[in-house]
C-alpha positions as CSV (number, residue, x, y, z in Angstrom):
1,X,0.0,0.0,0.0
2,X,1.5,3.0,-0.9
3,X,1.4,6.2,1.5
4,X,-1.1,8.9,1.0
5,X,-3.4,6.5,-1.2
6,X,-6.6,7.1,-0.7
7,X,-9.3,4.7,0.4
8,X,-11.7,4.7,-2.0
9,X,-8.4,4.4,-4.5
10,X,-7.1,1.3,-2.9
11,X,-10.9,-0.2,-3.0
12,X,-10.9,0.6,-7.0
13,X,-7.5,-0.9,-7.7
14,X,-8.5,-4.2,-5.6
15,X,-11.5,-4.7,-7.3
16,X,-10.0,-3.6,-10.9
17,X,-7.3,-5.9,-10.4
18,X,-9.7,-9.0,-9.5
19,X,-12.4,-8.0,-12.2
20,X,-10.0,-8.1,-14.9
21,X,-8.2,-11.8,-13.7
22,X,-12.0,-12.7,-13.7
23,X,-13.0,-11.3,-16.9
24,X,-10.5,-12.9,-18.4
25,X,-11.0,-16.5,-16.7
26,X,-14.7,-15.9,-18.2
27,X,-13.3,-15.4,-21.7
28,X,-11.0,-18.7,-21.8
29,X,-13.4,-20.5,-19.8
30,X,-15.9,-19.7,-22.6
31,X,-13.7,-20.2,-25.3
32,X,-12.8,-23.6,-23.6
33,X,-16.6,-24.7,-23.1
34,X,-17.6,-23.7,-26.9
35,X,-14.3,-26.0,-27.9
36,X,-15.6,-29.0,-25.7
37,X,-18.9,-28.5,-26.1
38,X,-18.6,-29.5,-29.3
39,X,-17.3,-32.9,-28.7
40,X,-19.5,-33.7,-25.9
41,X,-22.4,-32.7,-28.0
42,X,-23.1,-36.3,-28.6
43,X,-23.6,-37.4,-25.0
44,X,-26.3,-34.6,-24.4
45,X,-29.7,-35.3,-24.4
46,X,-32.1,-32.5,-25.1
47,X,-29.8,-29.5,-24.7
48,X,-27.3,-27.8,-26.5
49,X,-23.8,-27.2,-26.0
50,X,-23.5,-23.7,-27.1
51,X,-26.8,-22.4,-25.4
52,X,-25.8,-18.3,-25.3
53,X,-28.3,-17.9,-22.5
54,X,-26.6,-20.7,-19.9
55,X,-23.6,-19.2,-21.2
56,X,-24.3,-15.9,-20.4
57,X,-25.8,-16.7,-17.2
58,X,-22.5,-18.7,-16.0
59,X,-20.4,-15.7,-16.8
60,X,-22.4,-13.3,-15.0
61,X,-23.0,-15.4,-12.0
62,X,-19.3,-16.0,-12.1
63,X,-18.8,-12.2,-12.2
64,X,-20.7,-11.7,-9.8
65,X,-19.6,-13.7,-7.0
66,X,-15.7,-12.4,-7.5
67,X,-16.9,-8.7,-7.4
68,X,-18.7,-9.7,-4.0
69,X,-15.9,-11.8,-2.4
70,X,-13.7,-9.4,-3.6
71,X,-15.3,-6.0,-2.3
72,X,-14.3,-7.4,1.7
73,X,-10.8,-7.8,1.1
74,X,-10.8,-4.2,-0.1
75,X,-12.5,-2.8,2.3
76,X,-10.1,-4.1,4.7
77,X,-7.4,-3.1,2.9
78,X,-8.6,0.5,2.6
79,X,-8.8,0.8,6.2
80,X,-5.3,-0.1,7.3
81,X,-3.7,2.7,8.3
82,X,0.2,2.2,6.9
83,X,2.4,4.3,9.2
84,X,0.8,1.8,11.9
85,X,1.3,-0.9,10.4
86,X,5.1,0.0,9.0
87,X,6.0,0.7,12.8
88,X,4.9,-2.6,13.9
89,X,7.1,-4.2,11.3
């Protein structure tokens, strides 16, 4: 944490930083489920690989969930004060 940072700055730059590693989980992950969905598309009964709705709803649930377990961690983070925490170390 850098000194002088503000709060609400740390908070953004915790939850920008685990958006984007999410984001771009989603992206393989969907990449990677259109690539297999294709060769399990045999040992499906009555639904499609490549449904865009279930794979929509995946990604944003996905999303989701990281930007709420994310948002305590920055929280926390945001209220550390660092000249306390650099004279205890």
């Amino acid at each position: 944490m850098a000194l002088g940072a503000a709060p609400s700055r740390l908070v953004r730059l915790v939850l920008g930083q685990t958006l984007a590693v999410v984001m771009l989980g989603a992206g393989i992950g969907l990449l990677a489920s259109l690539w297999v969905g294709r060769s399990l598309r045999s040992l499906l009964f009555a639904v499609e690989p490549t449904d865009p709705s279930a794979l929509f709803a995946a990604s944003v649930l996905l999303i989701v969930v990281a930007a709420l377990s994310s948002t305590v961690p920055a929280y926390r983070i945001a209220r550390v004060d660092p000249l306390r925490t650099l004279r205890e170390e």
